[in-house]
C-alpha positions as CSV (number, residue, x, y, z in Angstrom):
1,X,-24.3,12.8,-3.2
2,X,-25.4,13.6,-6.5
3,X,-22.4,14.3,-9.4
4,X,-25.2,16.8,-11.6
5,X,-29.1,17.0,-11.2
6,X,-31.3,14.8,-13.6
7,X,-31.5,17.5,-15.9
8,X,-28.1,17.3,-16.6
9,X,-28.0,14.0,-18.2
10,X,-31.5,14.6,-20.0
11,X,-29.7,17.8,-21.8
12,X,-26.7,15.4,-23.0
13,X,-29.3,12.6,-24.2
14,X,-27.2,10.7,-21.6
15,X,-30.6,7.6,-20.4
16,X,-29.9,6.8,-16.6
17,X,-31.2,4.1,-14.9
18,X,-30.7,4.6,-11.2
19,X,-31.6,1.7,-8.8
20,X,-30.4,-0.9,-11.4
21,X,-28.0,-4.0,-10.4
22,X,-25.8,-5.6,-13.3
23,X,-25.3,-8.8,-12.3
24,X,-23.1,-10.4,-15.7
25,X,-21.5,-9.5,-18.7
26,X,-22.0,-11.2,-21.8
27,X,-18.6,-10.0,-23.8
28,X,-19.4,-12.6,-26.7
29,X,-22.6,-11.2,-27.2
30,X,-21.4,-7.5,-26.1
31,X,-24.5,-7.6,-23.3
32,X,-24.7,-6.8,-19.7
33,X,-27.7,-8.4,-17.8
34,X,-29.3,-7.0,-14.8
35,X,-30.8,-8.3,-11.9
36,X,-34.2,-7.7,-13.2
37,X,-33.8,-9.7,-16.1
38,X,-33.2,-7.2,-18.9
39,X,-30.0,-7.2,-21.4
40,X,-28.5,-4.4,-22.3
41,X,-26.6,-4.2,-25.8
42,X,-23.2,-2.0,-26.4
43,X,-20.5,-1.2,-28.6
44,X,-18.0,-0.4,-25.9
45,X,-18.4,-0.8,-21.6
46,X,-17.2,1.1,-19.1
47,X,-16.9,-0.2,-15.7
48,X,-17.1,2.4,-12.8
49,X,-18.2,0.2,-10.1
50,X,-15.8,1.2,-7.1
51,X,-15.0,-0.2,-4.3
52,X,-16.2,-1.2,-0.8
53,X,-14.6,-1.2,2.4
54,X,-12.5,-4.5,3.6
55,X,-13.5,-5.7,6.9
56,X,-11.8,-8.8,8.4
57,X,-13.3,-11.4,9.3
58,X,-13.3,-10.3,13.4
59,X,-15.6,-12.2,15.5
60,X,-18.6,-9.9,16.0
61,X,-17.7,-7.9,13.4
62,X,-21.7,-7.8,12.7
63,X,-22.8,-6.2,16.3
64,X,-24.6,-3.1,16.2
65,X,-22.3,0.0,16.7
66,X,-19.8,-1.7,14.0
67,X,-19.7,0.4,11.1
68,X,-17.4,1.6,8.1
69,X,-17.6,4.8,6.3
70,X,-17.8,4.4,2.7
71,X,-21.5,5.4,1.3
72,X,-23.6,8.3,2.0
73,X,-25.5,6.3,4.9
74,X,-22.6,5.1,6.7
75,X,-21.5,9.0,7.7
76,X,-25.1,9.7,8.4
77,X,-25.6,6.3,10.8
78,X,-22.0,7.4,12.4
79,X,-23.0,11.4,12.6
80,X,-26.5,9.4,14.8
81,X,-24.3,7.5,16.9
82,X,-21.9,9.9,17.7
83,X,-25.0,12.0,19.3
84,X,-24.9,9.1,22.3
85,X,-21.4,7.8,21.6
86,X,-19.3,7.5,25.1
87,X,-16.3,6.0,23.6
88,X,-15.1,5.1,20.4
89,X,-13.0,2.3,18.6
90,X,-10.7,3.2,15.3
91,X,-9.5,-0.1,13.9
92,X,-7.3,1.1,11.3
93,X,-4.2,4.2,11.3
94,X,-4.3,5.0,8.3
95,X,-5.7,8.0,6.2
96,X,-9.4,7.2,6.5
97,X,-9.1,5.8,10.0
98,X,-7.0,9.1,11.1
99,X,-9.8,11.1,9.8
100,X,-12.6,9.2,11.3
101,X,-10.5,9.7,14.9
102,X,-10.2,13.5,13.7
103,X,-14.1,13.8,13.2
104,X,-15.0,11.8,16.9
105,X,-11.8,14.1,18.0
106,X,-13.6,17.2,17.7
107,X,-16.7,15.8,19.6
108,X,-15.0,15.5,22.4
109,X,-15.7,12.0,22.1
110,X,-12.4,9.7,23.7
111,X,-10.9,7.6,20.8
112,X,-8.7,5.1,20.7
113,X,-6.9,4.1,17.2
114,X,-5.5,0.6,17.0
115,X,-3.0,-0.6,13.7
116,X,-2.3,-3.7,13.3
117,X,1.0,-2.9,11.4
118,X,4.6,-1.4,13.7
119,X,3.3,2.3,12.8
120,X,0.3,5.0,11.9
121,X,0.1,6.1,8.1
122,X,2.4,2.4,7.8
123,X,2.4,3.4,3.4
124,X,2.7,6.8,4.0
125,X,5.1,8.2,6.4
126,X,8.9,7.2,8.4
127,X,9.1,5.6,11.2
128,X,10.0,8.7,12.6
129,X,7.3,11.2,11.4
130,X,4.7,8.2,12.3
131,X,6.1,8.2,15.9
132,X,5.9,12.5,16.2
133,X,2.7,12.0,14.7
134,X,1.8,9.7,17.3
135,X,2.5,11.9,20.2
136,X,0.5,14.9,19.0
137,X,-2.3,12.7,18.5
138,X,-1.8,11.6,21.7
139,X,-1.4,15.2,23.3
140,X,-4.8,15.5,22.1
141,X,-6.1,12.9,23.5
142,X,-6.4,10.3,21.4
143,X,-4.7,7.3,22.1
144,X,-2.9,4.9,19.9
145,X,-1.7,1.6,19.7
146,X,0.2,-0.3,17.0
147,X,1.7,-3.6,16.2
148,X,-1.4,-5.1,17.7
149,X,-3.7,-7.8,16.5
150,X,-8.1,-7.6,17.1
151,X,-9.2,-11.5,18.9
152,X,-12.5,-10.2,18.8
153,X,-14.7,-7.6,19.1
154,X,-17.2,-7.9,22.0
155,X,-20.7,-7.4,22.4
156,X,-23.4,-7.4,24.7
157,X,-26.8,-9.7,25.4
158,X,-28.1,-7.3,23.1
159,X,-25.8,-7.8,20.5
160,X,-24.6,-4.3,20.7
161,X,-20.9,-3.7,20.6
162,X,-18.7,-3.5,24.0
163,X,-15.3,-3.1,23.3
164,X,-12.5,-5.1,21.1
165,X,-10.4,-7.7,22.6
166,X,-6.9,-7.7,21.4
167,X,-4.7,-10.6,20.7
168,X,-2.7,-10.5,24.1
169,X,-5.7,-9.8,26.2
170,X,-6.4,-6.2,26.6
171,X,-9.7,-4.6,26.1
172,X,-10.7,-1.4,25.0
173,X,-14.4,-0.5,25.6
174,X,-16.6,1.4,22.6
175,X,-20.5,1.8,22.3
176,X,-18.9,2.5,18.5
177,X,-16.0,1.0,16.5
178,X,-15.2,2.1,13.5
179,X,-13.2,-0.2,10.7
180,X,-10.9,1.1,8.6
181,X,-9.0,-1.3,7.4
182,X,-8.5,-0.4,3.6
183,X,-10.9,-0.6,0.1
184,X,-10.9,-4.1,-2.0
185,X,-11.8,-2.9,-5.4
186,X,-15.4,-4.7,-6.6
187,X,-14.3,-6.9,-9.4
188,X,-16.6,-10.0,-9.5
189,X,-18.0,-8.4,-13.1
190,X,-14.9,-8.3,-14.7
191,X,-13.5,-11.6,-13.6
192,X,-16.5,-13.3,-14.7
193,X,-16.3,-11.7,-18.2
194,X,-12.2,-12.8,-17.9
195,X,-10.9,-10.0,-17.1
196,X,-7.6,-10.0,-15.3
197,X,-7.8,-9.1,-11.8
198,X,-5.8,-9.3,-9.1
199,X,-6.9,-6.8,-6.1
200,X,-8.5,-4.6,-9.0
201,X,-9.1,-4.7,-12.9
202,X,-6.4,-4.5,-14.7
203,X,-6.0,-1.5,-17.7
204,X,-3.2,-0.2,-19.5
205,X,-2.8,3.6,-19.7
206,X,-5.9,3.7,-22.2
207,X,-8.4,2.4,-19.9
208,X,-9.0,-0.7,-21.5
209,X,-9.0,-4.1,-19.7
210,X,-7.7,-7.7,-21.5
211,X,-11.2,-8.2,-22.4
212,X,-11.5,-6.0,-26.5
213,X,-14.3,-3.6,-25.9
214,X,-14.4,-2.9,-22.1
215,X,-12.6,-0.1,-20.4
216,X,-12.3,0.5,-16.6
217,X,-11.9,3.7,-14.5
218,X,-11.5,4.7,-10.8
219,X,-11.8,2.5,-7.6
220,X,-12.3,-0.6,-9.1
221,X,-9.1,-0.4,-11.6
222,X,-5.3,-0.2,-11.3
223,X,-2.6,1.1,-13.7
224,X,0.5,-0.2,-13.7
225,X,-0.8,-2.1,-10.6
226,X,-1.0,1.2,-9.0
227,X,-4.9,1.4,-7.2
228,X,-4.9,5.0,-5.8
229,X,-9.1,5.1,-5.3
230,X,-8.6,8.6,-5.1
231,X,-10.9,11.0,-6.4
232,X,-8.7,12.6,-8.4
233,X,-7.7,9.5,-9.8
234,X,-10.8,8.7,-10.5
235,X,-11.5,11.7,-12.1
236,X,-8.6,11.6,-15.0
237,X,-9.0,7.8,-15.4
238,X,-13.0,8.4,-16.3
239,X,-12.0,11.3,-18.5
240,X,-9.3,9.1,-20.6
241,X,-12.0,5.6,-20.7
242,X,-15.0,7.9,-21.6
243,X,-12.6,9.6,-24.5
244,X,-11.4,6.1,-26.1
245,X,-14.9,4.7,-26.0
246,X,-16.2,7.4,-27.7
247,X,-13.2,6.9,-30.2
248,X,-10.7,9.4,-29.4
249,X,-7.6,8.1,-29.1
250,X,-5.6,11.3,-28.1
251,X,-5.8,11.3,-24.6
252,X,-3.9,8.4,-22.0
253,X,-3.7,7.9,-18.6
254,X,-0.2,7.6,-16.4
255,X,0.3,7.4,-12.9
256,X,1.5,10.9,-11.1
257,X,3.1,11.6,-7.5
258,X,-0.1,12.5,-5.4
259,X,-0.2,13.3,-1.8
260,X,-1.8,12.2,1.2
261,X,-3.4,14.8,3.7
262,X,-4.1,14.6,7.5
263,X,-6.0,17.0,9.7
264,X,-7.9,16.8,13.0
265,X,-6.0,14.9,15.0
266,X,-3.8,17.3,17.1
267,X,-1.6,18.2,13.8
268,X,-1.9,18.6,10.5
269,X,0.6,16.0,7.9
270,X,1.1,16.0,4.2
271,X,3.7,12.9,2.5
272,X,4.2,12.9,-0.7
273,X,6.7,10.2,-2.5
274,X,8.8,7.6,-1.4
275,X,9.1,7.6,2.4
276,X,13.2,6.7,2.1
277,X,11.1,2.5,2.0
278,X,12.5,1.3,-1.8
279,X,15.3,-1.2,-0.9
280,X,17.2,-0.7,-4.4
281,X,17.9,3.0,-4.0
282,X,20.6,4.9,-1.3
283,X,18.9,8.3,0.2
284,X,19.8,11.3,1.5
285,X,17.8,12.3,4.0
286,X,16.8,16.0,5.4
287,X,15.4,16.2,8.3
288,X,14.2,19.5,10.1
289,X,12.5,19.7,13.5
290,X,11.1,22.7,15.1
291,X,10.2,21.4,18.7
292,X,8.3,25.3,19.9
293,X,6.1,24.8,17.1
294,X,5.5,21.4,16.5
295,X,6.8,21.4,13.1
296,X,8.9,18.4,11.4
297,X,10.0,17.9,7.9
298,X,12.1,15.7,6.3
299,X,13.0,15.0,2.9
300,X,14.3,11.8,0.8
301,X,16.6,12.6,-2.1
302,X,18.4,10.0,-4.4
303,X,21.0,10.4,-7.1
304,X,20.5,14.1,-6.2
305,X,16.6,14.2,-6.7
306,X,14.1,14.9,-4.3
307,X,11.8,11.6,-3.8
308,X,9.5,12.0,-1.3
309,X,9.1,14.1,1.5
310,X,7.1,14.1,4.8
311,X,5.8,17.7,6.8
312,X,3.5,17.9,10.0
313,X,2.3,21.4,11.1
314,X,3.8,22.4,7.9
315,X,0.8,22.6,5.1
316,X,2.2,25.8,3.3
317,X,4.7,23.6,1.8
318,X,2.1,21.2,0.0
319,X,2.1,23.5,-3.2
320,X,5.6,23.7,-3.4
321,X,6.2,19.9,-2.8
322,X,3.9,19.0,-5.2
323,X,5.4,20.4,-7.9
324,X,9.0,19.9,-6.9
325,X,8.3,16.2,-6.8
326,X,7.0,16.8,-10.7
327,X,9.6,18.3,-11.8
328,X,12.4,16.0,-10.3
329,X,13.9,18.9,-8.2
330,X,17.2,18.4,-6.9
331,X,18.4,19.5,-3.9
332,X,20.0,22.3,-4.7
333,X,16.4,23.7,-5.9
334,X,15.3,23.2,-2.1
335,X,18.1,24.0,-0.1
């Protein structure tokens, strides 16, 4: 997927090197060394490396027909399989893994979505809006389970996938399983440089790590040990480490309320916010439920201010709950 054609960089004296591995940083030396054995001087670094997806180490997690969806081939290799697929495996409920059963979904290929944690969209959403989630996914046909734990996923003499085996015995066949169990941000450059890192690099809200002269932005960073790896995010964070290394200091970076968005699988669900989950604050809750239409919404307030919110069949509200969430409306302002 290509940001802007070749030309583009050429007209902004911008040099790229595609196909080029960095494999250390010198910081002492302000160098970066690749894996064909040239060094590359700088002032100031930016690190935009990403993220790739976490898979767990399942037994026969390397059989053919076991794939995640993070890079251009992976959607290309699952858009093949899905040409023979019979039945399909989604280890993971949340966003990505809702999406991927969305996509088999309107295929007409059966799908089965297995979470290890008590509910779907477990960051996300209530227990409440998971569970009426749950059912319309389930009135269209694709099944759920949560709370469970993968033994194994199972191949053939082949070494093709079969089905996953869970922890208490049951098995669920698939000629294709798809893992979607979160992203772990790439941060072996940075910590051998001595960057802090924890999950991902840390910055402050300039871009800049603990190591003077390199800056981080998007998947591979978090602010305020926030790790969105969200375009968006990305976006704004490259805009604010791109300004400072160039040496304008005007622009900063801080965390804002963003939103997560479901489609495909029977419904359509927007959260926003806190999901009524911080311990340390009392809520209010509003809760509206429109069972003709399919249509739930519910609301967390605290000390009068609207937190978080959760709407399924409801997408005209996303505008409007965005920017309530912005602006600290009260709820008054709502209702």
């Amino acid at each position: 997927i290509h940001i802007h054609p070749i030309e583009w960089y050429d007209e902004r004296n911008i040099e790229l090197r595609l196909g080029v591995t960095a494999t250390a940083l010198h910081p002492g030396a302000k160098t970066v060394e690749t894996a064909d054995g040239k060094i590359y001087e700088y002032d100031k670094l930016i690190l935009a490396v990403g993220a790739e997806c976490f898979i767990p180490p399942f037994q026969g997690r390397e059989l053919d027909g076991v794939i995640s969806v993070r890079h251009l081939r992976d959607a290309a290799d699952m858009v093949e399989r899905m040409k023979t697929c019979k039945h399909a495996v989604v280890i993971g409920g949340g966003v990505l893994g809702l999406a991927a059963a969305g996509e088999l979904m309107k295929s007409a290929i059966p799908v089965t979505v297995l979470e290890a944690t008590p509910q779907i969209m477990w960051k996300q959403m209530d227990a409440a809006s998971s569970a009426y989630l749950r059912e319309l996914m389930k009135k269209a046909n694709i099944d759920c389970y949560e709370g469970i734990s993968v033994e194994a996923i199972e191949g053939d003499e082949d070494g093709h996938v079969i089905g996953v085996k869970l922890g208490d015995g049951r098995f669920f066949p698939a000629d294709m399983v798809i893992v979607s169990c979160g992203m772990k941000a790439n941060t072996t450059l940075a910590l051998d440089a001595g960057a802090k890192a924890d999950r991902a690099i840390e910055v402050d809200m300039f871009m800049r790590t603990s190591v003077p002269g390199i800056y981080a932005c998007g998947d591979c960073c978090a602010y305020d040990g926030v790790n969105y790896q969200l375009v968006q995010e990305a976006n704004a964070q490259g805009r604010v480490a791109g300004a400072h290394a160039a040496g304008d200091n005007s622009i900063y970076y801080a965390n804002r309320v963003l939103g997560m968005h479901v489609e495909g699988v029977g419904a359509t669900m927007y959260a926003i916010g806190d999901a009524g989950k911080k311990a340390e604050l009392s809520y209010k809750t509003v809760e509206t439920n429109d069972q003709i239409a399919s249509r739930k919404e519910t609301y967390w307030f605290s000390q009068g201010i609207l937190r978080g919110a959760v709407v399924i069949n409801a997408d005209e509200k996303i505008q409007l709950l965005t920017q309530s969430l912005e602006m600290k409306a009260r709820h008054s302002n709502l209702f």
